[in-house]
C-alpha positions in Angstrom: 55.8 196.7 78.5 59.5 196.3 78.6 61.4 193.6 81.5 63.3 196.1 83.5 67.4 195.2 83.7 69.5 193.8 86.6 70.5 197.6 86.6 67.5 199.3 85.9 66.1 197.2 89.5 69.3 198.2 91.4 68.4 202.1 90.2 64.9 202.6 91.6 66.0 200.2 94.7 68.2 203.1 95.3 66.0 205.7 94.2 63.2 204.8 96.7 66.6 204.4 99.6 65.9 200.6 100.4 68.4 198.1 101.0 69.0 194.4 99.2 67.7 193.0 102.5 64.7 195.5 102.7 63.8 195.1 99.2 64.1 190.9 99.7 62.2 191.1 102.8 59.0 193.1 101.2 59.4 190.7 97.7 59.4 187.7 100.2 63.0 186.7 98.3 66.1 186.2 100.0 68.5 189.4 100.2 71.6 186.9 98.3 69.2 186.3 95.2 68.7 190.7 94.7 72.6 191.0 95.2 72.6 188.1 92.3 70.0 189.7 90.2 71.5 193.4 90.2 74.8 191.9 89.5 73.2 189.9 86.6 74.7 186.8 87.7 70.9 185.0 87.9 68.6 185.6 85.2 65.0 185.7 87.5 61.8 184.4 87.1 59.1 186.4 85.8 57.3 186.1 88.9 60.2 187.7 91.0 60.6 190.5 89.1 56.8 191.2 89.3 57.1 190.3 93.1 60.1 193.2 93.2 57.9 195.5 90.9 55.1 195.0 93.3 57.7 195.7 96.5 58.8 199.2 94.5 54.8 200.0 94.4 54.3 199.6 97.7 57.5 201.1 98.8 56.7 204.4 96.6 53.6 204.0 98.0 54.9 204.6 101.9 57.2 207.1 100.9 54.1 209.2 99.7 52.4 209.1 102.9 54.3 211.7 105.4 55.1 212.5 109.2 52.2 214.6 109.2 49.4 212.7 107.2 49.6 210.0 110.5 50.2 212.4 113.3 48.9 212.0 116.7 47.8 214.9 118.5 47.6 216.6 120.8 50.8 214.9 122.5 49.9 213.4 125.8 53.1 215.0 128.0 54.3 215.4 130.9 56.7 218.3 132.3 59.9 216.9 134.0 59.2 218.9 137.2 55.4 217.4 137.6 55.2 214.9 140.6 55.5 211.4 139.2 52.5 209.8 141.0 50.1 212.5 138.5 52.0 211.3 135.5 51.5 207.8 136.2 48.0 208.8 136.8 48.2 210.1 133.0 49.6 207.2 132.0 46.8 205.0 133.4 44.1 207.6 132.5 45.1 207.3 128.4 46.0 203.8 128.3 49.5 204.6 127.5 52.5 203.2 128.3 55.4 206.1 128.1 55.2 209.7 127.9 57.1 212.2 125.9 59.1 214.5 128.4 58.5 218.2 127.3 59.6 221.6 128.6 58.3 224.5 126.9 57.6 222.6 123.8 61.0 221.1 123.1 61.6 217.2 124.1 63.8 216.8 127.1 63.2 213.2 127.8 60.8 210.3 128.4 58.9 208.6 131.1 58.2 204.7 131.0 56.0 202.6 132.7 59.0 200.4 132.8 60.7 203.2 134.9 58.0 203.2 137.2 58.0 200.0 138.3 61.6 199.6 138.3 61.1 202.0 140.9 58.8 200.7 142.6 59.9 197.4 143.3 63.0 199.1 144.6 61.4 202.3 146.9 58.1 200.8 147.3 56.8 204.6 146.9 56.5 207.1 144.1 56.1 209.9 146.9 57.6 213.0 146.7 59.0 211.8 143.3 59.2 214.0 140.2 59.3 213.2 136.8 62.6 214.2 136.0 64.0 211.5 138.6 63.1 208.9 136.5 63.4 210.6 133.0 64.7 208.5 130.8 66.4 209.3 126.5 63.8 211.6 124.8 62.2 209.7 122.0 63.7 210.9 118.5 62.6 213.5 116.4 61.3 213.7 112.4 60.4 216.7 110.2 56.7 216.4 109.6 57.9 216.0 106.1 59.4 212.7 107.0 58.5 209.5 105.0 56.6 206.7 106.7 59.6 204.4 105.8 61.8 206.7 107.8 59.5 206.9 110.8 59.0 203.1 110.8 62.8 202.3 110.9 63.2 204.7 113.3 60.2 202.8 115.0 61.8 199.3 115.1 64.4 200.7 117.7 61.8 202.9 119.7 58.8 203.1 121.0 57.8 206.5 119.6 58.8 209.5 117.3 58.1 213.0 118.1 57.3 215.4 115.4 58.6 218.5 114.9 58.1 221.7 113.0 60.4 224.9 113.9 61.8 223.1 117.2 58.3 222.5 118.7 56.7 219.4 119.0 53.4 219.0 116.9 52.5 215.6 117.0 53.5 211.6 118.5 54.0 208.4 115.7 53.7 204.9 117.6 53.5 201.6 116.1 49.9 201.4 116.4 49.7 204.6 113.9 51.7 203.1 111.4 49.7 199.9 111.5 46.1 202.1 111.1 47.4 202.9 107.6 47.9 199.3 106.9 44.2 198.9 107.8 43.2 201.6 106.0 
């Protein structure tokens, strides 16, 4: 087995689109030491380069796994003219706490339990309310071809990605999804 060069690390680091600080954070290094290593300014220990080996296995690993392998469906909706007291109802009913916003199968927005209470502590009443009042950004959108690495970056700024396939929504990714393939 041949040690891989500074350059030959910097190649599949690219290759598998992660960044020094990515890469450092899933070898358990700091980012400075990978910028030192794939400008060959620090000869590494063995064990880091079998620590950034192991990081490129798991990383290839992820990128294997797509949008559609970790799906959740069907997608618990609401419309944005339903009454807002029946989608906090929905809301209650499944445990959840935001709702994709969907008319006619294209995302339109989002409803959060955040929202709601907002509102609440403001009106006192949800009466005569509809969704759309309170809509808030739709969540964003992947191709169901989309790599679990992209979904979960998209994931550390929002609470849900939608899934899509020929402008309709198909299925819902949350955190909890991506952490069910961690458990296996």
């Amino acid at each position: 087995m041949q040690i891989p060069t500074p350059e030959d690390l910097k190649k599949k680091r690219i290759e598998l689109g992660l960044t020094q600080s990515d890469l450092a954070k899933r070898a358990g290094v700091s980012q400075p030491l990978i910028a030192r290593i794939e400008m060959s300014d620090v000869d590494p220990r063995l064990s880091t380069v079998a620590k950034i080996l192991a990081a490129f296995e798991e990383a290839k690993k992820e990128q294997q796994i797509v949008a559609k392998d970790i799906i959740s469906f069907p997608v618990i909706q609401v419309r944005p003219n339903q009454p807002l007291e029946e989608a906090v109802m929905t809301m209650n009913a499944h445990g959840i706490s935001q709702l994709p916003v969907i008319e006619n199968g294209v995302p339109v927005g989002s409803l959060s339990e955040g929202a709601v209470v907002r509102t609440i502590a403001v009106k006192k009443s949800l009466t005569g309310m509809i969704v759309s009042d309170l809509m808030e950004e739709s969540f964003p959108t992947v191709p169901q071809t989309a790599s679990v690495l992209t979904v979960s970056h998209i994931l550390e700024r929002s609470p849900a990605v939608l899934v899509m396939e020929k402008g309709v929504v198909t299925g819902v990714i949350t955190k909890s999804d991506i952490m069910k393939i961690i458990n296996g």
